[in-house]
C-alpha positions as CSV (number, residue, x, y, z in Angstrom):
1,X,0.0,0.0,0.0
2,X,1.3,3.7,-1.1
3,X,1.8,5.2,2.4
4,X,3.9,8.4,1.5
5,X,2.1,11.4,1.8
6,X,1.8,14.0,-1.7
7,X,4.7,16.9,-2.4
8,X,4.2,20.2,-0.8
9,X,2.2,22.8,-3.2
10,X,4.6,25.0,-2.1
11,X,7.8,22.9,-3.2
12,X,6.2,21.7,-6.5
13,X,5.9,25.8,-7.6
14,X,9.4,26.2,-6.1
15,X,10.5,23.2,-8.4
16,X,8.4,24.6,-11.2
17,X,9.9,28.5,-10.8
18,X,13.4,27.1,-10.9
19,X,12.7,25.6,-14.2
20,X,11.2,28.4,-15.8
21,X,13.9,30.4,-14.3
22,X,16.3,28.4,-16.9
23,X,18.1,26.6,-13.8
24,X,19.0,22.9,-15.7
25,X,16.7,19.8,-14.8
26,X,19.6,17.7,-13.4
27,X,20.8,20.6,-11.0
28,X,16.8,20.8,-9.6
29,X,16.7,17.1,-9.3
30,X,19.7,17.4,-6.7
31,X,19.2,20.4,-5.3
32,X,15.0,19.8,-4.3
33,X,15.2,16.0,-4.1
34,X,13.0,14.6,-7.2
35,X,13.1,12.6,-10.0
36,X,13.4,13.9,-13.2
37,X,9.9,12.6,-14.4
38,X,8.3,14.3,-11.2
39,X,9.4,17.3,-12.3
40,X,8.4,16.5,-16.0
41,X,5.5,15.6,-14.6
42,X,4.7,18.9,-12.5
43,X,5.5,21.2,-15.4
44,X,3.1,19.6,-17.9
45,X,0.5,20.2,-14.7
46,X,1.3,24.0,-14.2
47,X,1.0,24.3,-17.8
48,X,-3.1,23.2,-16.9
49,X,-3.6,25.5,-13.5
50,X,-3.9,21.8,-11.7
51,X,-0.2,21.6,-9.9
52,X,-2.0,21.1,-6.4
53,X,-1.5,17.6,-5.3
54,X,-4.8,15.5,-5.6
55,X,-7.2,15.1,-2.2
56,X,-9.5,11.9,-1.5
57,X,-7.9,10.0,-4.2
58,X,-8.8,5.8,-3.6
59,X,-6.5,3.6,-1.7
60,X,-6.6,0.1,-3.2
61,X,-9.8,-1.3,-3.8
62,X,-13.1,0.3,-3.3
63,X,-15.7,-0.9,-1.3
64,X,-18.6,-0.2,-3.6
65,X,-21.3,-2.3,-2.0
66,X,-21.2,-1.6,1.8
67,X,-25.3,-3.4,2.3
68,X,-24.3,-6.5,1.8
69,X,-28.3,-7.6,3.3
70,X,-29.5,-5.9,-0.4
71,X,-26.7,-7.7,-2.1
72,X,-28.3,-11.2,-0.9
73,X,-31.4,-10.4,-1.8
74,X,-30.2,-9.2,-5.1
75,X,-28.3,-12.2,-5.9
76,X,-31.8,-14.3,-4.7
77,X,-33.7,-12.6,-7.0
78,X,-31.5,-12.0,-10.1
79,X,-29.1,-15.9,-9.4
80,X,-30.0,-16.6,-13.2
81,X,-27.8,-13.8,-14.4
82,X,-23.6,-13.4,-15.3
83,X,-21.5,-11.2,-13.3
84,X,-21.3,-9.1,-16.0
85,X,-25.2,-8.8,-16.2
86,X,-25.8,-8.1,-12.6
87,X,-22.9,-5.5,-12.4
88,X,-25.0,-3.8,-15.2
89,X,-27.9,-4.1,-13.7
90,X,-26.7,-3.4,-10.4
91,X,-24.9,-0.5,-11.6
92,X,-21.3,1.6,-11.0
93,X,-19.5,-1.7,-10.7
94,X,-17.5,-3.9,-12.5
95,X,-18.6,-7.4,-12.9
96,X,-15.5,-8.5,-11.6
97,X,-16.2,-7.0,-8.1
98,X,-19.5,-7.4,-7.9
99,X,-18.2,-11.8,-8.1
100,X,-15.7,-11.0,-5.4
101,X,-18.7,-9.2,-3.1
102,X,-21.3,-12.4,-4.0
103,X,-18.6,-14.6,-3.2
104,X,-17.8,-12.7,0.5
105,X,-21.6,-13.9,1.1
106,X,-20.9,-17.7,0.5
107,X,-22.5,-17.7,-2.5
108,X,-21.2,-20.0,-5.4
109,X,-21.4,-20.3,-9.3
110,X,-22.9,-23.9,-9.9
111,X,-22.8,-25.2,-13.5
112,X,-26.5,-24.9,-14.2
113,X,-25.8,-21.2,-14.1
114,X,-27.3,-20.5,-10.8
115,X,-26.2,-18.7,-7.8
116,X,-26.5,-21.0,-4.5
117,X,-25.4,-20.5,-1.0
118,X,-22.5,-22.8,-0.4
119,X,-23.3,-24.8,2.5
120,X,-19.6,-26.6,4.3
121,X,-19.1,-27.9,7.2
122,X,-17.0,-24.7,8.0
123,X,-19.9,-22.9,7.3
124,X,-22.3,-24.6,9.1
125,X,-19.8,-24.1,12.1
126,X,-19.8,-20.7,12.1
127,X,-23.5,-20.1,11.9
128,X,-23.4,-22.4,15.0
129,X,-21.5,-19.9,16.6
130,X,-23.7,-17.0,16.2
């Protein structure tokens, strides 16, 4: 997981001002500490008015469907369809993560082309247990 936090605004227009200032590329890469396709990168930006460094951006994987009580019910009443017909239907998701959230339920793919809750013995255990 990226765990470093985004350049200063103020060091990226410092970075920016010393290139436009004519100071060389390899110079600014010593003297502020970045690579050469960060700067690259932050000129072609300030060229566009968006040199700020981006807020709320994702982490990994997003969590789309948080009601997973709706997903059940969902996948009860729509089992017949593909993944890539119940992300349509279901909408703003792909189809592969909409099969990774029906599968978090228990729910399997049998070959008849029908979802079904998978019942294991592990399962069974941990329903015991609740």
């Amino acid at each position: 997981m990226h765990t470093t936090k985004a350049y200063s605004l103020d060091l990226r227009k410092r970075v920016v001002q010393a290139v436009k200032s004519g100071l060389s590329k390899k110079r600014i890469v010593k003297q502020f500490q970045v690579s050469l396709s960060t700067i690259n990168l932050w000129c072609r930006l300030d060229k566009v008015n968006e040199l700020a460094p981006k807020t709320n951006w994702r982490k990994g994987h997003s969590q789309i469907i948080k009601d997973y009580v709706k997903l059940a019910k969902f996948v009860e009443e729509n089992n017949h369809l593909t993944h890539k017909e119940m992300a349509a239907k279901w909408g703003n998701i792909s189809a592969t993560r909409i099969g990774v959230h029906i599968r978090r339920l228990g729910y399997t793919k049998k070959k008849d082309l029908f979802y079904t809750k998978s019942v294991t013995k592990k399962s069974v255990q941990n329903i015991e247990k609740k």
